[in-house]
LODO-371861 format. One record per residue (C-alpha): residue in three letters; x, y, z. Coordinates in steps of 0.25 Angstrom, whole numbers, plus 5000, padded with zeros to 4 digits. Each point is the difference from the previous one (the first is absolute). Example, Ala and Ser with C-alpha at 12.3 -4.5 7.8 and 13.67 -1.06 7.14 Angstrom:
2
ALA504949825031;SER500650144998;
***
This chain:
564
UNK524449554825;UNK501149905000;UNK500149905011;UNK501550045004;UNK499450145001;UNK498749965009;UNK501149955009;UNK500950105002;UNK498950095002;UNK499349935011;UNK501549995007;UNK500350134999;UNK498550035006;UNK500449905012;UNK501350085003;UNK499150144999;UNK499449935013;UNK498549994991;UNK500050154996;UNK499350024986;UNK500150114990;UNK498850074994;UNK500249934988;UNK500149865004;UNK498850035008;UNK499050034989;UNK500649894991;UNK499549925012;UNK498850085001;UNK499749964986;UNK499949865002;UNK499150015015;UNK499150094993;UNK499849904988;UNK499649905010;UNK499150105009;UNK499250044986;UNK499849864995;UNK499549995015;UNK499050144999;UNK499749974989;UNK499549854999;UNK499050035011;UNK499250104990;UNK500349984988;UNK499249845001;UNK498850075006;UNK499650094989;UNK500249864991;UNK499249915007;UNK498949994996;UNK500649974986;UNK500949875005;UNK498749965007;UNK499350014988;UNK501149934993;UNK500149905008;UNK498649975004;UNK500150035014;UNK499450135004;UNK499549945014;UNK501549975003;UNK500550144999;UNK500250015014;UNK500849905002;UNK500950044991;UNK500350145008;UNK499849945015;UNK501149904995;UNK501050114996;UNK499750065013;UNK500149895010;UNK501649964994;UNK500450134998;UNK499650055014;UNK500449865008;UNK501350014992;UNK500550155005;UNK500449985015;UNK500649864995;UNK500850094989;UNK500350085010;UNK500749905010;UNK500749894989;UNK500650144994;UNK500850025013;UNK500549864999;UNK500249964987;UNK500450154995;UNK498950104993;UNK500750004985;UNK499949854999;UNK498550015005;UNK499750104991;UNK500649944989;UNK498949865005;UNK498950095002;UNK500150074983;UNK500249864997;UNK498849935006;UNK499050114995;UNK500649994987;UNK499749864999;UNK498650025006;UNK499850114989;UNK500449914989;UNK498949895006;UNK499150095001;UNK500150064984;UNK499849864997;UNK498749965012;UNK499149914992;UNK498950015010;UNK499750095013;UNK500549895009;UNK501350004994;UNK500250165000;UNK499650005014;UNK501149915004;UNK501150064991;UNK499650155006;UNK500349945015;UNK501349974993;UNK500050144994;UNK499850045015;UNK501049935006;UNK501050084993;UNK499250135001;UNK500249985016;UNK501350034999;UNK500250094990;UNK499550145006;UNK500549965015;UNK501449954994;UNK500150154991;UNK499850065012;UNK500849945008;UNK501349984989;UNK499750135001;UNK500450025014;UNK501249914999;UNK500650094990;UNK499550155003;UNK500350075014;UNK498650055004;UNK500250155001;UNK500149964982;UNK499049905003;UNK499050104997;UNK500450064987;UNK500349864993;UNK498549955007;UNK499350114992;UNK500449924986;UNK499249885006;UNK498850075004;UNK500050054986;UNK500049874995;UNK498849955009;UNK499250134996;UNK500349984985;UNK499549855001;UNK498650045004;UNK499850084989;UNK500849914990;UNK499449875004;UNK498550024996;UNK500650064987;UNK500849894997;UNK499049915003;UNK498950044993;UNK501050014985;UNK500249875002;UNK498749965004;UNK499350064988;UNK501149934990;UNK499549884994;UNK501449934998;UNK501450085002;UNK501149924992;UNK499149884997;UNK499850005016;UNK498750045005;UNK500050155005;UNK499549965016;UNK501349915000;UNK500950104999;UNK499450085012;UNK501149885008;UNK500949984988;UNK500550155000;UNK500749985013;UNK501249924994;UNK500650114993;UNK499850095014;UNK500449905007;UNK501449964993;UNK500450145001;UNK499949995015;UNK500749875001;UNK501250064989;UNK500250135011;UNK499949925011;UNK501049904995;UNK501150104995;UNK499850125010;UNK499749955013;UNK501349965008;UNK499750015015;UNK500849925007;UNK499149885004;UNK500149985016;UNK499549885001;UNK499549975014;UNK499849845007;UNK498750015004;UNK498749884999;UNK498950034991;UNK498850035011;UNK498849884992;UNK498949995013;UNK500050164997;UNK499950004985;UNK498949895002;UNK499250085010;UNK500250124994;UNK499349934988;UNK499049945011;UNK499550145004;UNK500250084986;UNK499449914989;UNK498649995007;UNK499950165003;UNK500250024986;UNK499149904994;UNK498950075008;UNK500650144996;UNK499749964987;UNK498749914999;UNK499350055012;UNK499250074993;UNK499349884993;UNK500149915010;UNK499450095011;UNK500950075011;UNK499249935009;UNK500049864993;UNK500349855006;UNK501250014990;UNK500550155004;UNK499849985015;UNK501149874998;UNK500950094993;UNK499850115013;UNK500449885011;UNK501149934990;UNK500750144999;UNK499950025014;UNK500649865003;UNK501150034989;UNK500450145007;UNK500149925015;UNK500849884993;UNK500850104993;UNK500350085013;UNK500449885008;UNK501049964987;UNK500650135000;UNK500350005015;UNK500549854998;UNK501150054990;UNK500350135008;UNK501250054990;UNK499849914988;UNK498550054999;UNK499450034989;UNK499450135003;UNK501050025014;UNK498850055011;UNK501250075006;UNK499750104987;UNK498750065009;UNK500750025013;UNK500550124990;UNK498850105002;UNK500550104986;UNK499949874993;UNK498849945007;UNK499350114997;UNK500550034986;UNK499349864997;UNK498750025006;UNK499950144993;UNK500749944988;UNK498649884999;UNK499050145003;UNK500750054989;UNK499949874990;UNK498450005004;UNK499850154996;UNK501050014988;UNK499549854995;UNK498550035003;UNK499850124995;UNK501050004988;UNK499149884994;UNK498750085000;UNK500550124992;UNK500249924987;UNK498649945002;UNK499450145002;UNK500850054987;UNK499549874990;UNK498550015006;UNK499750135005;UNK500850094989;UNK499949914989;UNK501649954997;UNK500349884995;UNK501149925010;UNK501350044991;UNK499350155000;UNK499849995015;UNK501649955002;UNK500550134992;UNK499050085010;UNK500749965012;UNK501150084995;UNK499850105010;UNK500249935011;UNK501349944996;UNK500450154997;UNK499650035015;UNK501049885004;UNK501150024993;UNK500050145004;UNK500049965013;UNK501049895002;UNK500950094991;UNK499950125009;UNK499949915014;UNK501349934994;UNK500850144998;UNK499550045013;UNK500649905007;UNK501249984993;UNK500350155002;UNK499650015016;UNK500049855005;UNK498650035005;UNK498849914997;UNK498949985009;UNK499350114997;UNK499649924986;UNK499149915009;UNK499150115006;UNK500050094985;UNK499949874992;UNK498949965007;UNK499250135003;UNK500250034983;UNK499249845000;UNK499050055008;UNK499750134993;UNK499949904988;UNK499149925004;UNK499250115008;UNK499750074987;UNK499649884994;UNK498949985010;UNK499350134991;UNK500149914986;UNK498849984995;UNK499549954985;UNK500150154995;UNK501550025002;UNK500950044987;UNK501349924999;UNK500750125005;UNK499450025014;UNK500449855002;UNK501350004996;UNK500350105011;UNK499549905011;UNK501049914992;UNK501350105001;UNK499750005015;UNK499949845001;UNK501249984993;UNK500850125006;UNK499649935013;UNK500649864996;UNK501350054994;UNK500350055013;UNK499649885009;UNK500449874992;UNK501550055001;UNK500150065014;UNK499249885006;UNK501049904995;UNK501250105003;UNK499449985013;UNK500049865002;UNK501649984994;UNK500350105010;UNK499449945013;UNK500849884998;UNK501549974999;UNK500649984986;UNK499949845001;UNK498750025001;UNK499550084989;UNK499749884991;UNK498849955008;UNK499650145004;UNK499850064984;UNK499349845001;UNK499150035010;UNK499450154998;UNK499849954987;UNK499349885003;UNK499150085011;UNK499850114989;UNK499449884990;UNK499249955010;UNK499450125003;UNK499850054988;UNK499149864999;UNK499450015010;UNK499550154995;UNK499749954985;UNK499149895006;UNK499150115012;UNK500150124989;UNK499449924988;UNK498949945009;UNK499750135006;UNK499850044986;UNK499249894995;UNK499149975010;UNK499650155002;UNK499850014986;UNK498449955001;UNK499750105011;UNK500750134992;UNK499349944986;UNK498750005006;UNK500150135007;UNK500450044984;UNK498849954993;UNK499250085011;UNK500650134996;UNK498950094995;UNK500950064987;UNK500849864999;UNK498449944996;UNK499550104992;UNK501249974990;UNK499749864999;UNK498550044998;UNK500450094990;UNK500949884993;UNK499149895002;UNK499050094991;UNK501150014988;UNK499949934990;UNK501550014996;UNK500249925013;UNK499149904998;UNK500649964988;UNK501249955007;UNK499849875005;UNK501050035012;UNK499150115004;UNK498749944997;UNK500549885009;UNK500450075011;UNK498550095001;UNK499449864999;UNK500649955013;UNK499850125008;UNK498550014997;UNK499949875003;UNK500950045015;UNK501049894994;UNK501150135006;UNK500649905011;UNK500749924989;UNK500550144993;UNK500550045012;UNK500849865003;UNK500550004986;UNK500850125001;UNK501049935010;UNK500349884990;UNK499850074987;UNK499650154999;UNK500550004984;UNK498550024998;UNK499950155005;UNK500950054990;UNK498949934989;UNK499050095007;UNK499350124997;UNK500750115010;UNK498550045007;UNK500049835002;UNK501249995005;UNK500150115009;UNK499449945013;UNK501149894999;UNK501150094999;UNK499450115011;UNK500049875009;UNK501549964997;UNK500450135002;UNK499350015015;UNK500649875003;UNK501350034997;UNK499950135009;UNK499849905011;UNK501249914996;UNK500950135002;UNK499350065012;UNK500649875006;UNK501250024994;UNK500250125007;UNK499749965012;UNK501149904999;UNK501050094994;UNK499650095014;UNK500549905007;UNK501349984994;UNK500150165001;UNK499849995014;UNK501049885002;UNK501250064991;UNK500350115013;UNK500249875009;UNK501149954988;UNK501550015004;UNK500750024988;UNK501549955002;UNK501050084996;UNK500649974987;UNK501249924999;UNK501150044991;UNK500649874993;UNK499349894994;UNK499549885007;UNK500949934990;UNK501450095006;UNK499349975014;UNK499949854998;UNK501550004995;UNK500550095011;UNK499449895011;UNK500549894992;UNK501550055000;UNK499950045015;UNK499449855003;UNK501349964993;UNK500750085006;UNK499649955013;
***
């Protein structure tokens, strides 16, 4: 599009008073959505790669730190996002945000050690913070909430589609050797340039809201004690595990969070209207309580959606590319969902019922997951996954619905920020209580397996084969446990469980029993969680929906300040 017509177009919007036709909104849409999947994607499409780059680049005891620094800048950036939005304009920001993870991308495709990828994923990351909370909230700006709906249905499609895309992606280019005289691993970062000029080239040429620019100080005492109060909780989130949850080095993370969160506090209350995060936000009780049900939702969804590809790899047998195609049901469930939540409320103007079905269709999920066990078809826990993902596609849109409409139109920016910043936290915070509950129950429920009268006689019966013995793998393995060496079997399967699949089935069989008693116990919790949101969601005043945009809102107070 020429630049004489970009112009006239963006003036004839700003006389239309912000109003939007449905096909300027998808050609926006376009580009927000190719930001939100470089965004999805990038968080699991390295996992299933990373043991490849570590490998490569000879730092497998580093992998963490590669994740945990993704993490910390993507989630410390979001409310920060959220507030320079409001004062600088979201277009601009959003153009920054493409721009920096692109950059963090093309370091990373050219990482020559792990420290060095560690550092170019915080840049990643930094971009990453603002590229969901921004969609969301352009969004807003440009669609009236009533339309919200149907238009959010395209992004929670993009988000499903990601999960299941990621570990595919990231296992083709894994297994290349070299892609274009580049090795394979590389391009797991390098594929996000093409994506990410496709955003930058809609965003560019096809969104025009008028740019309000507003005279107000950038809040730095909150951005710094929000980084004081988030960075430690996340590094223990992460690392707790190996440090010890009641470590020297954990317990200072505890104290210098709680520190963070008081300074924070007092910093916000110092810069009243310039805050950060605006504490005036809570005195709203719809959209106080949307966030709190919107961090109990980040723990179960988070928490519990990370054990189902473990169960899918160890306890049915798929590879990680096998298990992303497998989670196809529960992006089904979700896109069913948001699309029929989104016609509903377009249609009636009614929404609040989604928090109460969303949630209860979660809890159904997760309470017939309590039943898996290691004998479950593929079918049987696919329809615990069409339940879960029905459950999500209903929540993640009304919850944030919720939050725009509990605060005026100038405030949307830092609103989207926020419920999505408390969400990541949450959903943290559940990765990190979940996958402990996991771990360190699998001892118990792998020793209550090698017990089990049938599960013994089969490992007699192959320990007496012949065919057995003659693989090393298996003869190995009868070795340590006629010697009682089980204790170190049973800790290998959290670092490295690739052996199992090398076993005989009746070897293996006590290990994957085990996983699969665990993980019942990861989603009896989950339920209970889930419990409490059902029960908070009736407690939820969900504003009425507005009918213009908060763009034609924000021009409408502008011309009646002028006017004045």
């Amino acid at each position: 599009m020429a630049r004489a017509e970009r112009k006239a177009e963006a003036q004839a919007l700003a006389e239309s008073g912000g109003a939007m036709t449905h096909k300027q909104i998808l050609l926006v849409l376009v580009g927000l959505m190719s930001g939100m999947f470089l965004s999805a994607l990038d968080q699991s499409v390295v996992g299933s790669a990373m043991r490849t780059i570590a490998d490569d680049l000879q730092g497998l005891e580093l992998q963490a730190w590669v994740t945990t620094a993704y993490l910390i800048t993507s989630t410390i950036s979001t409310p920060i996002y959220g507030k320079l939005g409001d004062i600088f304009g979201r277009r601009r920001l959003f153009i920054w945000a493409i721009a920096l993870f692109l950059l963090g991308s093309i370091l990373c495709g050219f990482a020559m050690d792990m420290f060095q990828l560690a550092a170019y994923r915080a840049v990643q990351g930094i971009g990453a913070g603002g590229l969901f909370s921004l969609s969301m909230t352009i969004m807003a700006d440009i669609v009236p909430p009533r339309e919200r709906a149907r238009y959010q249905g395209m992004f929670l499609a993009v988000f499903g589609s990601s999960s299941v895309l990621g570990p595919v992606v990231g296992g083709l280019f894994a297994s290349a050797d070299q892609i274009l005289w580049v090795d394979g691993w590389r391009w797991v970062f390098l594929i996000n340039i093409p994506v990410g000029a496709v955003a930058v080239f809609m965003v560019l040429n096809f969104l025009h809201v008028p740019q309000l620019m507003k005279n107000h100080k950038i809040d730095w005492w909150g951005a710094v004690t929000i980084i004081l109060a988030v960075v430690p909780l996340l590094l223990v989130a992460e690392n707790g595990s190996d440090w010890g949850w009641d470590s020297a080095l954990s317990i200072a993370m505890y104290v210098t969070t709680v520190v963070g969160i008081v300074a924070f506090i007092f910093a916000e209350r110092a810069a009243k209207e310039e805050a950060l995060l605006p504490l005036n936000l809570f005195k709203n009780l719809a959209f106080t309580l949307s966030t709190i049900n919107g961090v109990i939702i980040g723990v179960a969804m988070f928490g519990g959606m990370m054990t189902l590809p473990l169960l899918l790899q160890l306890v049915n047998g798929a590879s990680p590319t096998e298990s992303g195609f497998m989670m196809l049901p529960m992006v089904f469930g979700m896109m069913t969902a948001t699309i029929m939540s989104g016609q509903v409320t377009r249609k009636t103007g009614k929404y609040k019922i989604f928090l109460a079905t969303g949630t209860l269709s979660l809890l159904i999920g997760y309470v017939y997951m309590i039943g898996y066990n290691a004998d479950m078809e593929f079918w049987q826990v696919a329809i615990g996954m069409v339940f879960i993902g029905f459950g999500l596609g209903q929540l993640m849109q009304t919850l944030t619905l919720v939050a725009q409409q509990s605060v005026a139109a100038r405030d949307i920016g830092v609103a989207t920020s926020s419920a999505t910043f408390f969400r990541q936290i949450g959903g943290t915070l559940g990765v990190a209580i979940f996958i402990s509950i996991l771990f360190n129950s699998l001892g118990d429920t792998i020793g209550r397996a090698f017990k089990d009268t049938k599960i013994l006689a089969g490992i007699k019966q192959a320990a007496q084969d012949p065919q057995v013995l003659a693989d090393p793998t298996n003869r190995a393995f009868i070795e340590k446990m006629s010697s009682g060496d089980m204790a170190n079997l049973s800790d290998q399967i959290s670092t490295d469980s690739s052996f199992l699949s090398k076993l005989d089935p009746r070897l293996a069989r006590p290990f994957l029993v085990g996983f699969a008693e665990s993980a019942t116990q990861v989603f009896f919790w989950a339920a209970i969680v889930v419990a409490v949101a059902f029960v908070m969601s009736f407690f939820i005043k969900a504003p009425a929906l507005r009918e213009t945009s908060a763009a034609q809102e924000a021009m409408k107070e502008a011309a009646a300040g002028s006017a004045h």
